[in-house]
C-alpha positions as CSV (number, residue, x, y, z in Angstrom):
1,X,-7.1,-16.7,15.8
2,X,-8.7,-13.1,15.0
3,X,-7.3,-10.6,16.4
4,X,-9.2,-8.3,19.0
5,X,-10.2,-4.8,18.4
6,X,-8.6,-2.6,20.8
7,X,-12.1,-0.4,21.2
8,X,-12.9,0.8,17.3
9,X,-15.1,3.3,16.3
10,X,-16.8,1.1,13.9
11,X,-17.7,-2.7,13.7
12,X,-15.4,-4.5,12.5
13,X,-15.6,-6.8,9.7
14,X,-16.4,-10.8,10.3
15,X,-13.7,-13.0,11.2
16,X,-12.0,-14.6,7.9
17,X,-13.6,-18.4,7.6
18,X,-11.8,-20.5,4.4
19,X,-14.4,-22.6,3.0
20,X,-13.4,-25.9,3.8
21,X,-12.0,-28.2,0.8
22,X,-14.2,-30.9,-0.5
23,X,-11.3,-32.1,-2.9
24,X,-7.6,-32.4,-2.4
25,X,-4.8,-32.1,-4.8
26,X,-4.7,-30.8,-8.2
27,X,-2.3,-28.0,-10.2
28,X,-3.3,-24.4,-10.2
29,X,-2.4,-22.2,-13.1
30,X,-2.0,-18.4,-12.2
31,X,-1.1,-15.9,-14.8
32,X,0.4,-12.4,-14.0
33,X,1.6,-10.3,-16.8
34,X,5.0,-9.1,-14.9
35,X,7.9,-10.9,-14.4
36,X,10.0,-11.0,-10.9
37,X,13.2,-10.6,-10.7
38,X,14.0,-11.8,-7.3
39,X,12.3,-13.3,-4.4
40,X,13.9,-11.0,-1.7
41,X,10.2,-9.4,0.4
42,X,13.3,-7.4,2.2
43,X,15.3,-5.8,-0.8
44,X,12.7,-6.1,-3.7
45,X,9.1,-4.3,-4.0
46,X,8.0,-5.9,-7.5
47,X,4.4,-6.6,-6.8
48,X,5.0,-9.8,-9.3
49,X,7.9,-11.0,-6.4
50,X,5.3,-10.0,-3.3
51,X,3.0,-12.5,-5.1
52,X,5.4,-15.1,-5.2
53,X,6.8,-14.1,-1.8
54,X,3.9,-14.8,-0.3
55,X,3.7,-18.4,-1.2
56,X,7.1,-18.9,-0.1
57,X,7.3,-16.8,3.4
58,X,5.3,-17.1,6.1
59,X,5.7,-14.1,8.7
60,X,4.2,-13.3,12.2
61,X,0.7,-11.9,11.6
62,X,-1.0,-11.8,8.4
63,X,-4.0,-9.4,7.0
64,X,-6.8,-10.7,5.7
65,X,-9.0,-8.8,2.6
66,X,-10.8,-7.2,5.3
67,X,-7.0,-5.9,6.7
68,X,-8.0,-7.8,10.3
69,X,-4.7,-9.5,11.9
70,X,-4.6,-13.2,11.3
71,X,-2.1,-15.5,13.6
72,X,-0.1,-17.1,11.3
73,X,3.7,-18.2,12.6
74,X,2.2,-17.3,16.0
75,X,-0.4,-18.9,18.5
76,X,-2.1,-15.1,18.7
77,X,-2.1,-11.8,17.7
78,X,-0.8,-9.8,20.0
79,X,-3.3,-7.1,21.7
80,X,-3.7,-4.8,24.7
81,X,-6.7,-6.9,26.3
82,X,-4.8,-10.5,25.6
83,X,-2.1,-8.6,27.4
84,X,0.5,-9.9,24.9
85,X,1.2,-6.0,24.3
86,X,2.4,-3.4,27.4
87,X,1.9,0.3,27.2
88,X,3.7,2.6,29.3
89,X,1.7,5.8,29.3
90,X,4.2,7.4,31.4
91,X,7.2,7.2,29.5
92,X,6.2,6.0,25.9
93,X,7.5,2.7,25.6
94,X,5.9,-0.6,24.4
95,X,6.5,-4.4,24.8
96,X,5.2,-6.6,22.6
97,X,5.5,-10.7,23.4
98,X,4.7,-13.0,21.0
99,X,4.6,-16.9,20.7
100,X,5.5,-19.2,18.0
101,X,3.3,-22.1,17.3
102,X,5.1,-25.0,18.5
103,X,7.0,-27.4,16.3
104,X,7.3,-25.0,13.6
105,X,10.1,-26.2,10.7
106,X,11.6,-24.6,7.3
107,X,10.8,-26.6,4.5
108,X,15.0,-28.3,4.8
109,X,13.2,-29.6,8.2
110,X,15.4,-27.6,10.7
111,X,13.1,-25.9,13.8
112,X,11.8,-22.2,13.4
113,X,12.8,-20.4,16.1
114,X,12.7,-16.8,18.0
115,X,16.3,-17.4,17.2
116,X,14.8,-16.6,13.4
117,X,12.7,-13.2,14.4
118,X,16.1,-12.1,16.0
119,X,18.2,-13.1,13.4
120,X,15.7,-11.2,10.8
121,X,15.2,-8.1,13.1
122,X,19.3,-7.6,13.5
123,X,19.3,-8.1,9.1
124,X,17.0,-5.6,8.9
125,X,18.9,-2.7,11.3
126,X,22.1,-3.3,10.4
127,X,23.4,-0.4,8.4
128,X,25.9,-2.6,6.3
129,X,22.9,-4.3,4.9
130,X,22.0,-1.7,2.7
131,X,18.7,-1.3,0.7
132,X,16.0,-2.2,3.2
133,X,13.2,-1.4,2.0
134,X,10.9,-0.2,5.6
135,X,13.4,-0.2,8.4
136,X,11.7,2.6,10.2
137,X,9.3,0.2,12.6
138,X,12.6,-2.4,13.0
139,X,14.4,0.9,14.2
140,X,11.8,1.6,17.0
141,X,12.4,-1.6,18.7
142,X,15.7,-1.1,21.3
143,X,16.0,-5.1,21.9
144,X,14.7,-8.7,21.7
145,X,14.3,-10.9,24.4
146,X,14.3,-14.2,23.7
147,X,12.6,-16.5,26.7
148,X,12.6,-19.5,24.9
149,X,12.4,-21.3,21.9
150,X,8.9,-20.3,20.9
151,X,8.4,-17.1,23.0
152,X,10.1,-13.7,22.7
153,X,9.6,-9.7,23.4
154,X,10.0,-6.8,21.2
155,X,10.7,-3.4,23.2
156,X,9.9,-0.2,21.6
157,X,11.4,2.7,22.5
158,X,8.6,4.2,21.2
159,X,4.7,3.7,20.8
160,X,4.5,1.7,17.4
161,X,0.8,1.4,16.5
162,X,2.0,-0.3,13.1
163,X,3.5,-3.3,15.1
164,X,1.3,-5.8,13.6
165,X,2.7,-5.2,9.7
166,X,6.3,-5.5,11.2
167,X,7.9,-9.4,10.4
168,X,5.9,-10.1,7.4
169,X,8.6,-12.8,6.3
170,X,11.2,-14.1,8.6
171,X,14.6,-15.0,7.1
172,X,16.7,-18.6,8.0
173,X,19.3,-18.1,10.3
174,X,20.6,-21.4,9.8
175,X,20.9,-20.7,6.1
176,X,21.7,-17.3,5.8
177,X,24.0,-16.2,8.9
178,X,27.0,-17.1,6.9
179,X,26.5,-14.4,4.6
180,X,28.4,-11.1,5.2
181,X,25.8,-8.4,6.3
182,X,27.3,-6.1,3.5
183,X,26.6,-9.2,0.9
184,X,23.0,-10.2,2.0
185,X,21.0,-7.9,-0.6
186,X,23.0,-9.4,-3.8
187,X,22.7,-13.3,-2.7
188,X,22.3,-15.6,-5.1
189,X,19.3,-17.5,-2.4
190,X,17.2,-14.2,-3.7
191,X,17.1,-15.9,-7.1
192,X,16.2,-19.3,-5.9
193,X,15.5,-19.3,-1.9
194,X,16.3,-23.1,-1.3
195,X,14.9,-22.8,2.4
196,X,11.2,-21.5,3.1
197,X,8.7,-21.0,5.7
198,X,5.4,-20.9,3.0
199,X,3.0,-23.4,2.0
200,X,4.9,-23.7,-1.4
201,X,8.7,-24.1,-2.4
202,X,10.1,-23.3,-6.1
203,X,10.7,-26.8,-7.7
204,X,11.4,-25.3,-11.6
205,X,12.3,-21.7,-12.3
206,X,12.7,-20.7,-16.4
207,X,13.5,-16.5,-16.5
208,X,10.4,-14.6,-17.8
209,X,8.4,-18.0,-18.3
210,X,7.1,-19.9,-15.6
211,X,7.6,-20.8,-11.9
212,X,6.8,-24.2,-11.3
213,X,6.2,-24.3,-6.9
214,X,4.8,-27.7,-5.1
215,X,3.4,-27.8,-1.8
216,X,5.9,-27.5,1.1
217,X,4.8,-30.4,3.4
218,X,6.7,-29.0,6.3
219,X,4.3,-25.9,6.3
220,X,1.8,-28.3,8.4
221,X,4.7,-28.8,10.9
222,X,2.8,-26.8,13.9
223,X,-0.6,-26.3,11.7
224,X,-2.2,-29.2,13.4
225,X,-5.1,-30.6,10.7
226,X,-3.7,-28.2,8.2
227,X,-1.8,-28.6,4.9
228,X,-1.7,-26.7,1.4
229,X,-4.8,-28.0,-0.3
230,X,-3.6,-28.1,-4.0
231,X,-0.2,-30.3,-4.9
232,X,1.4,-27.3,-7.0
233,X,1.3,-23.4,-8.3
234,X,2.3,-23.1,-12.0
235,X,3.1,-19.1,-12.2
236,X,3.0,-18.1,-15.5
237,X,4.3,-15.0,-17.2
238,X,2.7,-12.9,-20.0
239,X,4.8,-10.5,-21.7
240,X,1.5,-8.2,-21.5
241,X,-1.7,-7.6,-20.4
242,X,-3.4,-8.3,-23.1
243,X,-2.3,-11.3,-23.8
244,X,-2.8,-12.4,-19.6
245,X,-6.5,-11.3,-20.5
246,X,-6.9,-13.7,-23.4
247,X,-4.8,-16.6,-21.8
248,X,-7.8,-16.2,-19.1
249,X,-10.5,-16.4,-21.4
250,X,-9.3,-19.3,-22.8
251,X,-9.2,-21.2,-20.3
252,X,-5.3,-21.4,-20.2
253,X,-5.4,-19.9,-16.3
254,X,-7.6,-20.8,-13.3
255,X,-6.1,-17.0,-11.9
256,X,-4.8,-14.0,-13.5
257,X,-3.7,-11.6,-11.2
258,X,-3.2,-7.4,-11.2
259,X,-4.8,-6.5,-14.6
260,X,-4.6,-3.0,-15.0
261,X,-7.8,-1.3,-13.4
262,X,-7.8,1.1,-16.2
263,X,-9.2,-1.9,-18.2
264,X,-12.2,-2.2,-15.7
265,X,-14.5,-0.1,-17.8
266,X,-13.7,-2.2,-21.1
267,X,-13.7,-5.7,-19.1
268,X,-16.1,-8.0,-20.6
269,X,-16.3,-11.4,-22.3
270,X,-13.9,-13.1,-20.0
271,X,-15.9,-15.9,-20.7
272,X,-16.2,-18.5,-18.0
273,X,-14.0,-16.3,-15.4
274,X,-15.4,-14.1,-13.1
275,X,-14.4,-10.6,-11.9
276,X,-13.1,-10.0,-8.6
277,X,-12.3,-6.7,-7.5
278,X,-11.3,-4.5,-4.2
279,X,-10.8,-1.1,-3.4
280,X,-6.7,-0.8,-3.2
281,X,-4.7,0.9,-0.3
282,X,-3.6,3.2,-2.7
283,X,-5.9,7.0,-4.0
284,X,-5.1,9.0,-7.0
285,X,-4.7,13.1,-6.1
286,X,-3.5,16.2,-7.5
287,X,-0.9,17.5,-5.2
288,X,-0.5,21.4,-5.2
289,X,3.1,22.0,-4.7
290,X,2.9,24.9,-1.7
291,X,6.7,25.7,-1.8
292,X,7.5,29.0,-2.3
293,X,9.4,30.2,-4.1
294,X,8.6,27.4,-6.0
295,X,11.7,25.8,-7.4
296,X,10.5,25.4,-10.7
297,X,9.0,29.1,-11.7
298,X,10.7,30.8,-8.7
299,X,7.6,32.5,-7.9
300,X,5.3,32.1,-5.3
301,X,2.5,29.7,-6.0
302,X,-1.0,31.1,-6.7
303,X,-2.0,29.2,-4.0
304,X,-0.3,30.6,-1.7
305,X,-2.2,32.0,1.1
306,X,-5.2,31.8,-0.6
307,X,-7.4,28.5,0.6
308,X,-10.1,29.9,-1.4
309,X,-8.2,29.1,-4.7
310,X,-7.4,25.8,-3.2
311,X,-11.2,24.9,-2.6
312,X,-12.5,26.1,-5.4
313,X,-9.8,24.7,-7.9
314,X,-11.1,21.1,-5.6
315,X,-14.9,21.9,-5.9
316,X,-14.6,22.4,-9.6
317,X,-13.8,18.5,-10.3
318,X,-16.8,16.7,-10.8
319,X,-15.5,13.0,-9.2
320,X,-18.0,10.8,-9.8
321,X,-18.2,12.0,-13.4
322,X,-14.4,11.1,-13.4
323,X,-15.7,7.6,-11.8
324,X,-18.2,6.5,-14.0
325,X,-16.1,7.6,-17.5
326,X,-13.5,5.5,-16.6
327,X,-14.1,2.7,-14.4
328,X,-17.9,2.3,-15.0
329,X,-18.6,3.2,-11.2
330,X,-16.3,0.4,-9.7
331,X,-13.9,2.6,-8.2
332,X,-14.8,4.0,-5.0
333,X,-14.4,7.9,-4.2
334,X,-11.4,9.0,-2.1
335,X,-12.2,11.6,-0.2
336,X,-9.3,11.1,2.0
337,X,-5.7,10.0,2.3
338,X,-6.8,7.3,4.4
339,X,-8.6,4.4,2.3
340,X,-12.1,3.7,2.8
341,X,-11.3,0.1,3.8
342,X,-10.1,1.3,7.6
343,X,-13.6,2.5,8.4
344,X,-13.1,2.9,12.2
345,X,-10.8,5.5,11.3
346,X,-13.5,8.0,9.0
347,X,-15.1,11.3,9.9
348,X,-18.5,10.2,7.9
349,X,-19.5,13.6,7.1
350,X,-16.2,14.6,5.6
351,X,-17.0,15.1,2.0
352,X,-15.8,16.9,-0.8
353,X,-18.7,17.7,-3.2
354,X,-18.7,19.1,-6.5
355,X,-20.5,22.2,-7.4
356,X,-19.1,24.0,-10.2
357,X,-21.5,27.1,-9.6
358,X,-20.3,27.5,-6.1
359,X,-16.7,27.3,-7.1
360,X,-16.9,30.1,-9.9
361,X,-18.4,32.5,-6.4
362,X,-16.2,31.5,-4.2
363,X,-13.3,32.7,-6.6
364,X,-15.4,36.0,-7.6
365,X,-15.3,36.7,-4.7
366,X,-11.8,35.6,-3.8
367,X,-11.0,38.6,-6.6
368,X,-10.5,35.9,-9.1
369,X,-12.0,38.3,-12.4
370,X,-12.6,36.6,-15.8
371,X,-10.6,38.1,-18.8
372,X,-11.9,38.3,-22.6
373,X,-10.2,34.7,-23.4
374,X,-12.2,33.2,-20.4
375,X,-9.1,32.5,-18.0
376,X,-9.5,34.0,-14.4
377,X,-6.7,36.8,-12.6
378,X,-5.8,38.5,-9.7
379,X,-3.1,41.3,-9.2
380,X,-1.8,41.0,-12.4
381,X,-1.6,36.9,-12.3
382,X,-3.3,34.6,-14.5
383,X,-5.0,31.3,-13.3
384,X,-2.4,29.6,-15.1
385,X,-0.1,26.9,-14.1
386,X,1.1,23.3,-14.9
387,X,-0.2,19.6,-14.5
388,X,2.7,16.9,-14.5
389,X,2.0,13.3,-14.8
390,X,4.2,10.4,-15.6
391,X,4.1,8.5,-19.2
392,X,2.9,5.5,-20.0
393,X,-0.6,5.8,-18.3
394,X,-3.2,6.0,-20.8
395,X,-6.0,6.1,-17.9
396,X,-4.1,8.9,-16.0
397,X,-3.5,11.0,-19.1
398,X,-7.3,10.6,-19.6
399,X,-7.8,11.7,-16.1
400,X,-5.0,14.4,-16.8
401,X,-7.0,15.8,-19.9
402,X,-10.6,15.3,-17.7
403,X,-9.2,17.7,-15.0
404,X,-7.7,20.1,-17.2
405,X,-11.4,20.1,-18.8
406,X,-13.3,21.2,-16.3
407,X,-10.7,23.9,-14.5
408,X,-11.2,25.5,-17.9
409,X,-15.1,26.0,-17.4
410,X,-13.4,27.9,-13.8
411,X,-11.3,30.0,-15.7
412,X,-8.5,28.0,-15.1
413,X,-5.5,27.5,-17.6
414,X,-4.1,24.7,-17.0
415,X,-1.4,23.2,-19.2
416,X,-0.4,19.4,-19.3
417,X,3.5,18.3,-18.9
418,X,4.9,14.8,-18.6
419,X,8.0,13.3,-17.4
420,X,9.7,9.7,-17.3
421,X,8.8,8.1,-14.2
422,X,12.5,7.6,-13.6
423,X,13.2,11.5,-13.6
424,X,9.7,12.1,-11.6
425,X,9.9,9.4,-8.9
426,X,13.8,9.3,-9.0
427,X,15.0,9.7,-4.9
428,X,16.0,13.4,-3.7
429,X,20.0,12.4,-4.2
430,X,19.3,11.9,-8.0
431,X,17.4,15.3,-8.4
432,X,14.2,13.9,-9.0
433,X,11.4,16.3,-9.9
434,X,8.6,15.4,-7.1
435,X,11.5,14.8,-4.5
436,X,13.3,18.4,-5.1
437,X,9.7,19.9,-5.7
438,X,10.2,20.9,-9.5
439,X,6.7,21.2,-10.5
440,X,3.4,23.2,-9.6
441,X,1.0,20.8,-9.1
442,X,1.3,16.8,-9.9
443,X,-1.2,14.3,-10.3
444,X,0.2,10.5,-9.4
445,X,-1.0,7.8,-6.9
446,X,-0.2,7.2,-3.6
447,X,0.3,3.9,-1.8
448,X,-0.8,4.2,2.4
449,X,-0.6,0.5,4.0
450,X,-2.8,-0.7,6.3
451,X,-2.9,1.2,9.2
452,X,-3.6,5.1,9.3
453,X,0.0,5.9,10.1
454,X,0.8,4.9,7.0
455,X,-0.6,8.7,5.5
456,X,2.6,10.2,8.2
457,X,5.0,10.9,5.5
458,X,3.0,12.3,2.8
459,X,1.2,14.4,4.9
460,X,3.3,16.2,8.0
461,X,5.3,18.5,7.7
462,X,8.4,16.9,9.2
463,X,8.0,14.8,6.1
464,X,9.3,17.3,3.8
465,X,12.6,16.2,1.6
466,X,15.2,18.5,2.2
467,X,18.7,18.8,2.6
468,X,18.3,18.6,6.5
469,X,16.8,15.4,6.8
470,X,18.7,14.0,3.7
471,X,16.0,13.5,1.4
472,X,13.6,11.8,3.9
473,X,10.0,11.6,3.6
474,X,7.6,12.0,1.3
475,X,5.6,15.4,1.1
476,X,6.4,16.6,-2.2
477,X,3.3,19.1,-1.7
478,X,6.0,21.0,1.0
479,X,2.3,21.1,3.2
480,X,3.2,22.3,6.6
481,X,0.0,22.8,9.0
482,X,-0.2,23.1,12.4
483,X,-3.6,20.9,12.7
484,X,-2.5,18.2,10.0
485,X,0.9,17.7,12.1
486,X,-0.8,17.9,15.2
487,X,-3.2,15.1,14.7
488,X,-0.9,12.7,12.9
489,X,1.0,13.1,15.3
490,X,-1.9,11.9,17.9
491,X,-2.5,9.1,15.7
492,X,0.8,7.6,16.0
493,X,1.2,7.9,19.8
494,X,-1.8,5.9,20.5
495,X,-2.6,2.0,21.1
496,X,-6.4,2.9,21.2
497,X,-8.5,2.4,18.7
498,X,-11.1,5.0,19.9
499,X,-8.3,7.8,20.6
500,X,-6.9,6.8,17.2
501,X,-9.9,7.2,15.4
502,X,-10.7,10.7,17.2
503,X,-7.3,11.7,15.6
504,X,-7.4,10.8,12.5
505,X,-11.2,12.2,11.7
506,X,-9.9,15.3,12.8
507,X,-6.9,14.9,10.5
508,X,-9.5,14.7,8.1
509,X,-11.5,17.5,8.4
510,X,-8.4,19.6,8.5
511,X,-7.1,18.2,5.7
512,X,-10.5,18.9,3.8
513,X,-10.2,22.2,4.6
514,X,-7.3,23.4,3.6
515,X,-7.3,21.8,0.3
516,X,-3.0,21.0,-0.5
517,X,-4.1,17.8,-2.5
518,X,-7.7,16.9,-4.6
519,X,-8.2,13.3,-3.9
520,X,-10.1,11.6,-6.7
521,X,-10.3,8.0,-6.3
522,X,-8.9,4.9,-5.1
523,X,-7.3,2.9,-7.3
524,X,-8.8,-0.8,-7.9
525,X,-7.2,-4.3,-7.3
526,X,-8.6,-6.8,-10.5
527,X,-8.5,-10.4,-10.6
528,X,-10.1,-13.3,-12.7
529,X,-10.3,-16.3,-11.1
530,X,-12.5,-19.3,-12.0
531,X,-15.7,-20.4,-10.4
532,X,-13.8,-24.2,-9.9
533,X,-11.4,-22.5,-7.6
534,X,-12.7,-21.7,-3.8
535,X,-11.4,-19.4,-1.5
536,X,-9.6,-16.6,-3.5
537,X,-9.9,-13.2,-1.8
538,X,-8.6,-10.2,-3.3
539,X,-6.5,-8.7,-1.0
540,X,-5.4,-4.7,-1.0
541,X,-3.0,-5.7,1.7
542,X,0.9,-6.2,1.5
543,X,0.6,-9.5,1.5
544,X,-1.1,-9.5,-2.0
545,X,-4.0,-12.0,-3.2
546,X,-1.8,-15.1,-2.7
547,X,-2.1,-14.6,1.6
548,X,-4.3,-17.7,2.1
549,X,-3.4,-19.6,-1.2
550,X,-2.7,-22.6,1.4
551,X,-6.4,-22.6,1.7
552,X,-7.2,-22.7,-1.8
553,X,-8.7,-25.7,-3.8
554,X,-10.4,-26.4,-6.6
555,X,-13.6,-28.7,-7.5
């Protein structure tokens, strides 16, 4: 059942409708050019093990590629108007009661319970299981009721807009309460879960070649009329790219999943397979580190105090240029933090436009004079100052050398530096260099989720890893502004869509015009799937491009 809008600002897309199957059975090949190293959606964030995760866990609510709530272990989804979810105004608590679909089994035929959610929700908080990936919505809730079998409450001690992505997978009790809490992360089930909720189970498993899964007949159990169409998933491992891409063109996969998007403006003859692409939850930005003294030169940043800088050094970048050199116009513009695909929460007349005349006045006028070799200063400092990027991203170091390009025709000199991603994106403990703030201004991309809250800790100023707050958050830019915090923090104490929305469009003209990051573009989710197989929809979600594979099958 789709869920109900709780008063958007937008229409919101159409309900998702499978095609129905006009044949039964059959063996699907999909390719993937990663290998996973464990089946663990708690522990392990491989993209390669989401994919497989989400053939073998079923969770509460699921997203569809439009990123509308989809019942899936539940009769529902849970909304304000249903009244399934309580809001106390007053004191700024939430209940949220859920039912199970009756008769619902694991795939050993033994009942799936509330007992389960409870079992998965107490895993999740306890602090001797260590290395939970998102505990920070399980932490909101204060207790579970259980009423029965099939229906239970979640009580907030806090509003939780995000509730819906909470329980993506729910664990087996009955198969994994034996386990001491402090054990659970390294358990061998990880490498082979024996017991599963999904509409597939792992029947063969050979490291770095192929998983072999066959349809999970107890899957049905409580899906009246419903059952995995195809008989089995072969999952296939490429050592490379490359080498997916050919196997695809062959004819040796039906699907071949996450190719690079920096291959979209190369992508043809993929003979018989067709392209299927989506606008991920994730943008590519220049972040301009505001910390000052900045740890790295131990001078104050250029920008500091000086928005002008900030929106000229942003109105200098010629985006859609960036766009069409490398992605052929099939990546969208970001002009935001918040992805393009949550359209009820957009300011539509927030844009940032290039116009590298206006730029070059705003900074003559800012007191920005050129010098004799072309580069811009002010007070004795030169426009000068350095770009980091990770290696091993040919399209970001193209991007990297594009940006540096055209702050040149500004008067800008910028200089490009790299790092190994394990020393940039290494956590604040282990000294890493975007963590501790060891860099002027960085270009990476960042990943959001589906729900507006998701931009809280890049963006607020709470958010900011220090020694206080042990690392925490993610604002690497050290922004700290009074209207970004203020609205974020609207956003998040909110179950309305409309009073969301208001938020958040404010969050974005604020964040437009004060300039701390230069969003450039989102980045794209690539597929190739064969015409012969129905019902594939690319999905920029969490729960990958596998969500509805039960409803796959092929002619």
């Amino acid at each position: 059942m789709q869920g109900l809008p709780l008063g958007s600002a937008s229409p919101l897309p159409a309900p998702y409708r499978p095609e129905p199957a006009r044949h039964e059975g059959g063996t699907l090949v999909v390719g993937d050019w990663e290998s996973p190293t464990n089946f663990s959606p708690l522990f392990n964030e491989e993209v390669p093990a989401a994919q497989v995760d989400s053939l073998l866990y079923a969770g509460l609510v699921r997203f569809d590629t439009n990123l509308q709530p989809v019942a899936d272990l539940v009769q529902r989804v849970p909304t304000l108007q249903n009244g399934d979810v309580a809001w106390n105004h007053a004191t700024g608590v939430m209940d949220v009661t859920y039912r199970l679909r009756p008769s619902l089994r694991w795939s050993d035929g033994q009942p799936l319970t509330a007992d389960d959610v409870a079992f998965t929700w107490r895993v999740i908080v306890n602090p001797k299981v260590q290395g939970v990936l998102s505990p920070d919505g399980y932490a909101a809730i204060s207790r579970i009721d259980i009423h029965d079998p099939q229906r239970f409450t979640l009580h907030f001690d806090r509003v939780y807009p995000k509730y819906l992505t909470l329980f993506p997978a729910i664990l087996p009790q009955h198969r994994l309460a034996a386990v001491p809490p402090e054990q659970l992360p390294g358990d061998p089930f990880w490498a082979r879960p024996d017991v599963v909720s999904g509409p597939f189970k792992i029947s063969e498993l050979v490291p770095d070649g192929h998983i072999t899964l066959v349809r999970n007949d107890a899957w049905s159990q409580g899906r009246p009329g419903r059952r995995p169409h195809l008989d089995s998933v072969v999952y296939k491992i490429y050592p490379e790219a490359g080498q997916l891409l050919a196997a695809a063109r062959s004819g040796q996969v039906a699907l071949a999943l996450e190719l690079p998007d920096d291959q979209l403006a190369t992508l043809s003859n993929t003979g018989a397979m067709t392209v299927q692409r989506r606008s991920q939850l994730a943008y590519e930005q220049v972040t301009f580190n505001q910390a000052d003294p900045n740890p790295l030169t131990g001078q104050s940043p250029l920008w500091k105090n000086d928005p002008v800088l900030l929106q000229a050094l942003r109105q200098a970048i010629d985006r859609p240029a960036i766009v069409k050199k490398f992605f052929h116009d099939q990546a969208q513009l970001a002009n935001s933090p918040i992805p393009t695909a949550l359209v009820q929460f957009h300011d539509p007349d927030v844009a940032l436009d290039y116009d590298l005349s206006g730029a070059r006045k705003l900074l003559d006028g800012d007191g920005w004079s050129t010098g004799a070799d072309g580069v811009r200063s002010k007070k004795g400092r030169r426009l000068s100052f350095q770009l980091v990027t990770a290696l091993g991203s040919p399209l970001r170091d193209g991007v990297r050398d594009d940006l540096i390009a055209q702050w040149r025709k500004l008067g800008a000199e910028v200089s490009a530096t790299q790092a190994h991603p394990s020393e940039l994106f290494s956590g604040y403990a282990e000294g890493g260099l975007l963590e501790r703030g060891q860099f002027e201004a960085g270009l990476w991309t960042w990943s959001t989720g589906p729900d507006p809250d998701g931009v809280y800790p890049l963006e607020h100023s709470s958010q900011i890893p220090s020694d206080q707050n042990q690392g925490r958050g993610s604002n690497f830019g050290r922004f700290s502004s009074p209207d970004l915090d203020r609205n974020l923090d609207r956003g998040r104490s909110s179950l309305n869509t409309v009073e969301r929305a208001r938020s958040y469009a404010a969050f974005e003209r604020a964040y437009a015009r004060l300039g701390f990051e230069l969003p450039l573009f989102e980045r794209v989710l690539v597929v190739l799937a064969s015409p012969h197989l129905h019902n594939v929809a690319p999905n920029p979600a969490p729960d990958t491009t596998l969500w509805n594979a039960a409803d796959w099958w092929m002619d």
